[in-house]
VOGU-3710 file (C-alpha; in Angstrom, 3 decimals, decimal comma):
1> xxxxxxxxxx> 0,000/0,000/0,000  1,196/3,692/-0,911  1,731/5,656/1,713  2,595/9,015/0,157  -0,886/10,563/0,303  -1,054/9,985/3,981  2,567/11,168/4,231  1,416/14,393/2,440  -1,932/14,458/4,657  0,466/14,714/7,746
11> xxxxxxxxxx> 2,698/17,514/6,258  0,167/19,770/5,482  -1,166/19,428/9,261  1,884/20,097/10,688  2,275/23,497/8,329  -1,474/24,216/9,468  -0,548/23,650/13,256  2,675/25,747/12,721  0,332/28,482/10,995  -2,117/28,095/13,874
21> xxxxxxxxxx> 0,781/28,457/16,395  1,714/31,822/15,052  -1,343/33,376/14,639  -1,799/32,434/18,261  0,777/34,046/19,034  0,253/37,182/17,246  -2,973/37,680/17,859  -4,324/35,512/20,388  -6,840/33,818/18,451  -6,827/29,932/17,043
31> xxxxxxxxxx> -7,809/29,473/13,704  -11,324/28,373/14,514  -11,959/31,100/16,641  -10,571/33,805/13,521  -12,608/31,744/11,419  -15,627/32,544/13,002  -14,446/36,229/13,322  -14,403/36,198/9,713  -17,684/33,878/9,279  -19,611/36,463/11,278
41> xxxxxxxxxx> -17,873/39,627/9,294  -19,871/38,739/6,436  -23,111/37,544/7,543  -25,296/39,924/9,579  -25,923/37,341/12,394  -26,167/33,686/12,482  -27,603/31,091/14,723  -25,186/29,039/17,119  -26,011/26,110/14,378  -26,059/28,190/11,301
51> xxxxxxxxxx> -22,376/28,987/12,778  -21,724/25,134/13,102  -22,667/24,210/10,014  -20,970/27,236/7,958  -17,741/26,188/9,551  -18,318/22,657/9,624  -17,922/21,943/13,420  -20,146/19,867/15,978  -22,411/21,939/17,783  -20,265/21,369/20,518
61> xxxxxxxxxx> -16,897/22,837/19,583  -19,075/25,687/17,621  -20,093/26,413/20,979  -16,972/26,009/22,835  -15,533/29,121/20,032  -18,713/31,006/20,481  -18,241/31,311/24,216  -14,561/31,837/23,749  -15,000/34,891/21,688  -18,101/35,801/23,467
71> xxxxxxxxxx> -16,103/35,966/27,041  -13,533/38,392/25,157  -16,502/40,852/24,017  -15,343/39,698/20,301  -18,902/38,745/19,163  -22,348/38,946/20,872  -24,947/37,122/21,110  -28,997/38,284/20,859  -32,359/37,141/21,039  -34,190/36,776/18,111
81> xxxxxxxxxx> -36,594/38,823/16,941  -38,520/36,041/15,730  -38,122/33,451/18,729  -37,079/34,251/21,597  -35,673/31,107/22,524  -33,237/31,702/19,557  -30,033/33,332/19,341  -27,889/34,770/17,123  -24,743/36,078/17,183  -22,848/38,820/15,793
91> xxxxxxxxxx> -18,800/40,549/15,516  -18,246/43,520/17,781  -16,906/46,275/16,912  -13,723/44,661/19,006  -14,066/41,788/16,635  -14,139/43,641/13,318  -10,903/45,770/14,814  -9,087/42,819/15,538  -10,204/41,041/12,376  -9,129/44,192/10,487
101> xxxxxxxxxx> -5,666/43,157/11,840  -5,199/39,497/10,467  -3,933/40,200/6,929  -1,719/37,331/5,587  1,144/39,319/4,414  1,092/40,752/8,127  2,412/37,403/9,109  4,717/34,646/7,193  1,989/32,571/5,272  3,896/28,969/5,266
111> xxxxxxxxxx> 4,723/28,356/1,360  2,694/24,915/1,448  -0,609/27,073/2,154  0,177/30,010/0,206  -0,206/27,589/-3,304  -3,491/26,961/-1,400  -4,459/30,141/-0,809  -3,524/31,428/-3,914  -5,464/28,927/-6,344  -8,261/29,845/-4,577
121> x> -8,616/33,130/-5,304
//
């Protein structure tokens, strides 16, 4: 059995944790929770599930970044208008500051991601 896709598999998580690593550093966020900065930057609010399912996390770690970003006044949450047993959440202006701040050429975008990034676009 080839091995060399797995091989690759495992080399493009390690760039992605090294990537994660320095974004933590630099801005104190994990990828997930910048992710959901960003998410949230374009929508005007979503639902804790619309959230989960647009990032394509469990409900439970969806909520897990929610609360992180919520406890750092990075994103709010409301009722909804419609049900009140709803919520839906929204970027701060905190959030959109900070978000404002996360450009990749502010930090060294790992050369195995940037081919990534860059068919992409």
């Amino acid at each position: 059995m080839d091995n060399k896709c797995l091989c690759s598999i495992r080399h493009i998580y390690k760039v992605i944790n090294t990537f994660e690593h320095n974004m933590q550093q630099q801005f104190q966020l994990n990828l997930n929770e910048a992710m959901l900065l960003c998410t949230l930057s374009s929508a005007d609010d979503m639902s804790a599930g619309e959230i989960a399912r647009s990032m394509d996390l469990s409900a439970s770690n969806a909520s897990k970044v929610i609360a992180s970003l919520e406890q750092r006044s990075l994103i709010r949450r409301r009722v909804c208008k419609q049900d009140s047993r709803c919520m839906r959440f929204h970027i701060t202006q905190s959030g959109s500051e900070l978000l404002s701040k996360i450009h990749c050429d502010s930090f060294q975008l790992p050369q195995e991601l940037n081919r990534f990034i860059t068919a992409e676009d």
